[in-house]
N, C-alpha and C positions, 0 to 999 in steps of 0.2 A: 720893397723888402717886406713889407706890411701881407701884403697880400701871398706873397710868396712862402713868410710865415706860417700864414692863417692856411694856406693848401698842404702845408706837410704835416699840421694839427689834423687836417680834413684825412689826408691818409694814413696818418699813423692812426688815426681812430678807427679807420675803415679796415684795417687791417688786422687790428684788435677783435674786432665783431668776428670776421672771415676765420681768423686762428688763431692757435693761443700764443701770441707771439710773447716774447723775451727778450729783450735786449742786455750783453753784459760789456763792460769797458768802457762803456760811453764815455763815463764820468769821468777817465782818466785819461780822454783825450784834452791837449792843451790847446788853449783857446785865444794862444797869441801869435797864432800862423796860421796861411792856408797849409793844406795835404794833399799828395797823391794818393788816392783810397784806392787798395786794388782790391777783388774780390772775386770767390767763384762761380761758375754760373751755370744755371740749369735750367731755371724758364722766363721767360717777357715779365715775370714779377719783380726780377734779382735788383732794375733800375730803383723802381720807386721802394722797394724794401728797403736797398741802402740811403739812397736817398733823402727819403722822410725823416731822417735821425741826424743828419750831418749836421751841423753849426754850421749857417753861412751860405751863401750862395755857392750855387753849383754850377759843376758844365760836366759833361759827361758825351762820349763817343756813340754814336746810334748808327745802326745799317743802312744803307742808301735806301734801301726798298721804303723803308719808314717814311719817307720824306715825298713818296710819288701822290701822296695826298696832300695837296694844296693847306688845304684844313688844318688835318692833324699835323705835317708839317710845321705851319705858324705857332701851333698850341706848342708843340714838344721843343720847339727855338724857343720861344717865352722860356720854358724849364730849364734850358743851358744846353740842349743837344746841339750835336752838331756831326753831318754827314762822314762817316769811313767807310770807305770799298773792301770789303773784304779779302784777305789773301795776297791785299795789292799795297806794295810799301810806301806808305805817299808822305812827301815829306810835307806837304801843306798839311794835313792831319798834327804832326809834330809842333808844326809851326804853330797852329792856331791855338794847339795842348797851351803851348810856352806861353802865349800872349794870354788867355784864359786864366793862366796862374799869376804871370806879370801883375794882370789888374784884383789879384787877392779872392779870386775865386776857387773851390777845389776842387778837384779834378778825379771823376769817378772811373775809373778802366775796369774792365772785363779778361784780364791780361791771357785766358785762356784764346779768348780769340772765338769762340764757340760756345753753345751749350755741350752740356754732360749730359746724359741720355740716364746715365746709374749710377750720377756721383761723383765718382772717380774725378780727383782731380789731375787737368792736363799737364800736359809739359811747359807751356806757358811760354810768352812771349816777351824779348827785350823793350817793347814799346817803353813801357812803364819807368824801367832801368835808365832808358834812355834822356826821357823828358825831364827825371830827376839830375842824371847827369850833367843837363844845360839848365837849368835851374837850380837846383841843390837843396831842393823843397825836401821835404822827408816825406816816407811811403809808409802808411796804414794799412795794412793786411785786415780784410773784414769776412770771417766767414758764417756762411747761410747756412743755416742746418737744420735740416728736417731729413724724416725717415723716408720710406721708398715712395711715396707720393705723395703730392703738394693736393687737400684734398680739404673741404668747409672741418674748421676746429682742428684742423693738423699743429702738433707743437712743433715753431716755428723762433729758431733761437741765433737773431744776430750778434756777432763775438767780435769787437774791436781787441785788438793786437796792437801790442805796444808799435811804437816808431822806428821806423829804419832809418836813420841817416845815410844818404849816398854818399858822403863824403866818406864814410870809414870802407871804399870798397873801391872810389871811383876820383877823378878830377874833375872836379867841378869844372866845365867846359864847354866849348860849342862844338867841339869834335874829341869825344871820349874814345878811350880806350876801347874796343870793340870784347875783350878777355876779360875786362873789370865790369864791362857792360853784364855779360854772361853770371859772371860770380854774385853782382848784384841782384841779377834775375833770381837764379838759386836760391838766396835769402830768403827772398819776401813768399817765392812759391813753396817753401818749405816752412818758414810761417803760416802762410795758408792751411797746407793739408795739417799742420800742426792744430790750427783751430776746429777746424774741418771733422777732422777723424776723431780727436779727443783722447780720451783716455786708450780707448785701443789701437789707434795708431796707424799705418800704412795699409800694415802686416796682417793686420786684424782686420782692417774693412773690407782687402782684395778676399780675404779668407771666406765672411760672409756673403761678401755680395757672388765670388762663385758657388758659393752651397746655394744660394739665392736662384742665381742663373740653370744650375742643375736641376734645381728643383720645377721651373719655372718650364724648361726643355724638357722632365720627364712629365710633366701632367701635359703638353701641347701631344705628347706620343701619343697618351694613352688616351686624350681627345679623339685623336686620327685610327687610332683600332678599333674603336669603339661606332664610327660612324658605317 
């Protein structure tokens, strides 16, 4: 646990140097349970960004691909990864969620399922809803936020989100409601884009980021008349 410590002191500092990172909520997570931490995501940094902050040993879902190096492999199982096939419903993935939180571990998801290319938070995945459902742990909404690119000194501001309890949505069960499943989804992804977006909201980020997109498709034109 010592050493595990001493590596997220090692990244939170490294990540300090790289950008001007921030962290806000922390201090008002409680520190007499594990959590479901779901979060959005946009590049190979999203793991150890949330990571390095969390109280407590972690596990967290990783790509098959990650794993086809023997090596890194080993390294990233030591951190609490552990293999999901993308697109593919497996219920050993569920299963191992369950047992990872059984033994007091918490449990880091990606609930989009994907990166974001622009931000824009996805439609989001029951996984999360799910694992809460047969455990009845509460879910953390964490969001990452920086401006349009992840770049040396970018301000870089992780937002803990108060607690969901699945119980006020769902039955604490090994076979949940598949509709209370959904409505719990809704919550925590609407939390999300709530930390996400901020003060401008939905409405206001899709607004920018098209003027952004506009702007970005008329200077590639006037690239191409110009050659």
């Amino acid at each position: 646990m010592l050493l595990f410590k001493f590596g997220q002191l090692i990244l939170r500092s490294y990540f300090k140097i790289l950008y001007k990172l921030h962290v806000e909520g922390l201090e008002e997570v409680p520190r007499d349970t594990n959590f479901i931490y779901i979060a959005n995501h946009r590049t190979n940094n999203d793991p150890p960004f949330v990571g390095c902050h969390i109280p407590g040993k972690l596990a967290f879902m990783a790509k098959e691909e990650l794993f086809r190096n023997k090596l890194f492999a080993a390294l990233i199982k030591k951190l609490g990864a552990f293999p999901v096939t993308r697109g593919n419903g497996d219920n050993k993935v569920i299963d191992i969620s369950v047992e990872r939180l059984g033994i007091g571990k918490n449990l880091i998801i990606f609930p989009e399922g994907t990166r974001s290319k622009n931000g824009k938070i996805g439609k989001g995945h029951v996984g999360a809803a799910l694992i809460a459902a047969k455990t009845g742990k509460p879910i953390i909404p964490i969001g990452i936020v920086y401006g349009e690119d992840l770049k040396f000194r970018t301000p870089v501001t992780i937002k803990f989100g108060k607690p969901i309890d699945p119980a006020e949505y769902c039955e604490i069960c090994d076979e949940p409601n598949p509709r209370q499943l959904v409505k719990l989804k809704n919550r925590y992804m609407a939390d999300l884009k709530e930390l996400v977006y901020g003060e401008e909201g939905e409405e206001g980020f899709m607004k920018r980021l098209a003027e952004r997109e506009a702007k970005e498709k008329q200077a590639d034109e006037e690239e191409k008349s110009d050659e």
